[in-house]
C-alpha positions as CSV (number, residue, x, y, z in Angstrom):
1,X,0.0,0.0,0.0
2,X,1.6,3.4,-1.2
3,X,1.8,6.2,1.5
4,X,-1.0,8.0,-0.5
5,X,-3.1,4.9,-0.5
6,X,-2.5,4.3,3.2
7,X,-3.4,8.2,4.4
8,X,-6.7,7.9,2.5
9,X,-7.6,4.3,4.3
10,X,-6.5,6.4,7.2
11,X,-8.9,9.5,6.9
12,X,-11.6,7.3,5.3
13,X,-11.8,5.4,8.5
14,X,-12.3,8.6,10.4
15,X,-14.9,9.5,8.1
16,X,-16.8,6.7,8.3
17,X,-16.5,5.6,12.2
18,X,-17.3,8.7,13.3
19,X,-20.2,9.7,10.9
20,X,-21.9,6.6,12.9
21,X,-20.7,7.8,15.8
22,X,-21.8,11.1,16.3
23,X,-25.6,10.7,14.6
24,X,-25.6,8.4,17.3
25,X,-25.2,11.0,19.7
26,X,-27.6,13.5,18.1
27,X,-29.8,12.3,14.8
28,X,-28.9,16.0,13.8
29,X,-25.6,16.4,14.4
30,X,-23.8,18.1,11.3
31,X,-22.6,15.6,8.8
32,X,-21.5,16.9,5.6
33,X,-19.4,16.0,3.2
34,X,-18.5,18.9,1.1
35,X,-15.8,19.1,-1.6
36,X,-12.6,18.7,0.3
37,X,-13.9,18.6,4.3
38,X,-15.8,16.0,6.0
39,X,-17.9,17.5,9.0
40,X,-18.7,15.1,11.8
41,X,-19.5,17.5,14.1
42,X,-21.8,16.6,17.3
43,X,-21.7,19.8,18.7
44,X,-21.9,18.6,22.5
45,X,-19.3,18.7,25.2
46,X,-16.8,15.7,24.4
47,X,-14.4,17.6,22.1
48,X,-13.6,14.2,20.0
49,X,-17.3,14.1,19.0
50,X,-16.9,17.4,17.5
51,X,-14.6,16.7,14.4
52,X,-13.6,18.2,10.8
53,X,-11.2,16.8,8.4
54,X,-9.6,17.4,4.8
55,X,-10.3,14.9,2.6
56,X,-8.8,15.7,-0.8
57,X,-5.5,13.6,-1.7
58,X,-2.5,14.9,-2.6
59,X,-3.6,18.6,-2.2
60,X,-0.9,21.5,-2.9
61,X,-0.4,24.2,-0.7
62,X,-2.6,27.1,-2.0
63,X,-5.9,24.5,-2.0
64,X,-5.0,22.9,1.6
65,X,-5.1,27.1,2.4
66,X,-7.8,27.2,1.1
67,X,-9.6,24.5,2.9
68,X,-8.3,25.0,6.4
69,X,-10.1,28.6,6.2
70,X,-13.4,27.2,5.2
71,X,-13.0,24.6,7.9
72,X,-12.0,26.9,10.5
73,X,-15.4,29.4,9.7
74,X,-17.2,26.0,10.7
75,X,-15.8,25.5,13.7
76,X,-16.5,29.3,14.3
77,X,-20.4,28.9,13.5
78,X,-20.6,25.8,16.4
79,X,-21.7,26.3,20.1
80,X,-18.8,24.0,20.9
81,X,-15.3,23.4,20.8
82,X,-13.9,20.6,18.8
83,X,-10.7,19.2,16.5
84,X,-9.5,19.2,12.9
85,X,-7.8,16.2,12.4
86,X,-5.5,17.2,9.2
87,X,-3.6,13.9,7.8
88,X,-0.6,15.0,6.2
89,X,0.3,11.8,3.9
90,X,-3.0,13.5,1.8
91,X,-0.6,16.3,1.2
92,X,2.0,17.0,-1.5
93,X,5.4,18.3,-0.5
94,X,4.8,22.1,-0.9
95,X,1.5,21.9,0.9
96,X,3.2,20.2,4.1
97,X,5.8,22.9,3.4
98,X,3.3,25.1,3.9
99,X,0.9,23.9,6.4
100,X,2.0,25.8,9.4
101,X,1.6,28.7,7.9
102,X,-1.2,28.1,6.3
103,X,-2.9,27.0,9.7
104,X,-1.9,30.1,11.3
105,X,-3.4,32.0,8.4
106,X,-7.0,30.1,9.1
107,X,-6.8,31.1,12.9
108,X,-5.9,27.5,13.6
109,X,-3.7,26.4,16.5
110,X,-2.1,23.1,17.0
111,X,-3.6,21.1,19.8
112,X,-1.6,17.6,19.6
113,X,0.0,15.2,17.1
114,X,-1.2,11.8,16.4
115,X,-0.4,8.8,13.7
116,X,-2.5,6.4,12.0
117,X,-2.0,2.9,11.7
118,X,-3.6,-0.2,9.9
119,X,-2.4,-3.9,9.8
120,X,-3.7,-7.1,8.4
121,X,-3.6,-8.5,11.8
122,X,-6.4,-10.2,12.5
123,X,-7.4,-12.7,14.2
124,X,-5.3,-12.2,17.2
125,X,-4.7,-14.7,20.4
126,X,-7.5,-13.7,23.3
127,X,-5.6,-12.0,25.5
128,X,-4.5,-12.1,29.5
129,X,-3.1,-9.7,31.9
130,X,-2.6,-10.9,35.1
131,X,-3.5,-8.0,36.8
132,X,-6.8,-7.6,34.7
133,X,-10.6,-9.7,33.9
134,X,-12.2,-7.8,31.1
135,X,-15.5,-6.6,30.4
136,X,-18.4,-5.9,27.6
137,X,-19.9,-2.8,27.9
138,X,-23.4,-3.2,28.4
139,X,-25.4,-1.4,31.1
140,X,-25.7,2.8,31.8
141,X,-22.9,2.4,34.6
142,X,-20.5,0.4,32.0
143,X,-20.8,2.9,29.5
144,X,-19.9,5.9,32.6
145,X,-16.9,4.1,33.5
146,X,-16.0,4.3,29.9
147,X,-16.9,7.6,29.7
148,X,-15.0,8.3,32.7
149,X,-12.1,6.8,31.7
150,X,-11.8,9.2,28.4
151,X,-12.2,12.0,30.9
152,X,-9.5,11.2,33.5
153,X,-6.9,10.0,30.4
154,X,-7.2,13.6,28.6
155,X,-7.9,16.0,31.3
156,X,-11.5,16.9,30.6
157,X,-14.4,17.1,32.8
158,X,-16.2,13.9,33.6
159,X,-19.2,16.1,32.7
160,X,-17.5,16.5,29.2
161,X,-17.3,13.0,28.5
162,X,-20.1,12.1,29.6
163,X,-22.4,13.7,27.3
164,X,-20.5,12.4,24.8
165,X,-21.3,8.5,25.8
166,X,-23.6,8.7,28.3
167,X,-27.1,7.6,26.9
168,X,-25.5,5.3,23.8
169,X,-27.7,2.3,22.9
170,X,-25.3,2.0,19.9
171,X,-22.0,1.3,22.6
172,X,-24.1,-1.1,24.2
173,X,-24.7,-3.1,21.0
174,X,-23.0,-2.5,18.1
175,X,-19.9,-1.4,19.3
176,X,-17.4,-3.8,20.8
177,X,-16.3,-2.1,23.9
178,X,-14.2,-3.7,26.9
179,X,-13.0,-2.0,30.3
180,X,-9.9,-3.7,31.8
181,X,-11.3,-4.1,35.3
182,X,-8.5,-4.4,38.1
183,X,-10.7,-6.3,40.7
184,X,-14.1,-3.8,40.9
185,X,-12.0,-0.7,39.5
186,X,-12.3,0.1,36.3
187,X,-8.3,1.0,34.8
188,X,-8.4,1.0,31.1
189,X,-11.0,0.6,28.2
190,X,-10.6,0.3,24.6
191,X,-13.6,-0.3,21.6
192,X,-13.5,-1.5,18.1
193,X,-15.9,-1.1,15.6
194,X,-16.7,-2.6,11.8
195,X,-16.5,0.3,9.7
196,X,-16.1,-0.3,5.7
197,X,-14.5,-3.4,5.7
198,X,-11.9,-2.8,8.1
199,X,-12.4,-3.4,12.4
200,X,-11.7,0.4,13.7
201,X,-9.8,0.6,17.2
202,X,-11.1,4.2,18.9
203,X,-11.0,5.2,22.5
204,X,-8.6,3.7,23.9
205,X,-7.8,5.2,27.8
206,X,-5.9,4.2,30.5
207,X,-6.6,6.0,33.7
208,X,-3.6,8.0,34.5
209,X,-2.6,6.8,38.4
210,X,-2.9,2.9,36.5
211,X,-0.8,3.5,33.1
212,X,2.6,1.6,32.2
213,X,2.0,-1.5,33.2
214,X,0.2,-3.0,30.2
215,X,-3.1,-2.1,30.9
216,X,-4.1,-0.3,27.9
217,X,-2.5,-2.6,25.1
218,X,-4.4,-5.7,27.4
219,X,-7.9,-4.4,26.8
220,X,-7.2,-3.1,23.3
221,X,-6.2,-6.5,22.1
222,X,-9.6,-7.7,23.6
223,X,-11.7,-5.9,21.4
224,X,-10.0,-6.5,18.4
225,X,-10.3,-9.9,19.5
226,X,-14.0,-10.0,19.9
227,X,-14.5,-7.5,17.3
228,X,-12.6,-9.9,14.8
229,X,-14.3,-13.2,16.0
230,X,-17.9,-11.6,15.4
231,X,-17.4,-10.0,12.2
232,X,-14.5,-11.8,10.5
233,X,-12.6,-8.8,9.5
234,X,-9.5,-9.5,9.2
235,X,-7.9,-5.6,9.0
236,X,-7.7,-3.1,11.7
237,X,-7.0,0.6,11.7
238,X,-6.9,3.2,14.2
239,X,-5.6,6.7,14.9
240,X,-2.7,6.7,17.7
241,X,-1.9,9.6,20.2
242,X,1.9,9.8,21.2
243,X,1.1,7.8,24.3
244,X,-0.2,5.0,22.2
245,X,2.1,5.0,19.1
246,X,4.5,2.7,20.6
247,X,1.9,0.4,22.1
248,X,0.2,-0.5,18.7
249,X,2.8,-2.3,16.5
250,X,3.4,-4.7,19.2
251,X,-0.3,-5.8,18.1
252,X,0.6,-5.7,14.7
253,X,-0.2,-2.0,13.3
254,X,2.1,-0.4,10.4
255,X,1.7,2.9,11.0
256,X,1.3,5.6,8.3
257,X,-0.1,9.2,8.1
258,X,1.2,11.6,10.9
259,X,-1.9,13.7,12.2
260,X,-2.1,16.8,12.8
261,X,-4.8,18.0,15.2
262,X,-6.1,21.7,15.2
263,X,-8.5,23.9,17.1
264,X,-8.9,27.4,16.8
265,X,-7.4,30.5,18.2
266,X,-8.5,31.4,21.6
């Protein structure tokens, strides 16, 4: 797969995960696709559920200008705060060139970097921690754990991800979502989901006084692992934070485009 053709997988998995995602958490919610920028856009307090990317490949520098102002007016028109998630294998050498300045021109502000990944990996062994028994998320207080979890790993509010999860038939059901439970205390949590032909890895937390000790790659290979034996799918891809970049190949992920994530200028 060329770096190209990898970074579209990449953003195409955001694209679609989340679009499913976030109409879960409001029928309403803003999802566009307009020429060049995919909206996903909940508009409620959990910042991930409020999302905007670029979507055209190998874009030069004065269209990826271009499309980071129109993006950025969006995320001026919403009542709350959320990310773009730029991939940069979509663009061509001058636009990457370019891109900080660029960004800056939009009123953009890097938040944080990330990395995609994807892998033929699957099926996978089921796995064991010593430390750790693993559980399906299926009832309210489940899904507030997860939610919880989220909070605690990225510094929000619990409030904030809370209304993000809080309420989900969807995680209950479709989604195939496991807390690492160290006896009654939830620790870590990690879901995977069957989006367009691939088994998508998202929200993967460890809570911060329980990380380094294996915790969060434990529970992530669970729900590939279930993910994999109820669908079949046999790829996985998933968007890594620094924390997790080094955890994922272990599993099996190659990784590809670096991410750039952007809010706007306080």
């Amino acid at each position: 797969m060329t770096g190209l053709t990898a970074s579209i997988e990449s953003a195409q998995q955001l694209t679609v995960a989340w679009r499913a995602m976030v109409l879960d958490r409001d029928a309403d919610a803003d999802v566009r696709d307009l020429p060049g920028i995919a909206v996903r856009w909940a508009d409620c307090r959990f910042s991930f559920y409020n999302c905007i990317t670029l979507t055209d490949p190998g874009a030069g520098a004065d269209l990826v200008a271009q499309r980071l102002s129109q993006a950025a007016d969006i995320m001026r028109a919403k009542k709350h705060p959320g990310f773009l998630w730029l991939f940069e294998g979509l663009l061509d050498d001058e636009a990457r060139t370019a891109l900080a300045t660029a960004a800056e021109g939009a009123g953009l502000q890097y938040a944080f970097p990330g990395r995609g990944m994807a892998g033929d990996l699957l099926p996978i062994p089921d796995p064991v921690h010593p430390d750790l028994t693993f559980v399906r998320v299926r009832t309210d207080e489940h899904l507030r754990a997860y939610a919880d979890l989220q909070s605690r790993a990225y510094g929000f509010p619990l409030e904030e991800g809370r209304d993000g999860l809080v309420g989900s038939a969807r995680w209950k059901s479709e989604m195939y979502a496991y807390l690492g439970m160290r006896g009654d205390v939830p620790v870590a949590c990690a879901a995977t989901v069957e989006a367009q032909g691939r088994l998508f890895v998202a929200f993967v937390a460890t809570d911060p006084q329980w990380q380094r000790r294996g915790y969060g790659e434990a529970v992530t290979r669970k729900a590939l692992y279930e993910g994999a034996r109820a669908t079949g799918l046999t790829r996985a891809a998933l968007h890594a934070t620094v924390a997790g970049a080094p955890v994922y190949p272990r599993i099996g992920f190659t990784p590809n485009s670096p991410i750039h994530f952007y809010n706007l200028k306080e």
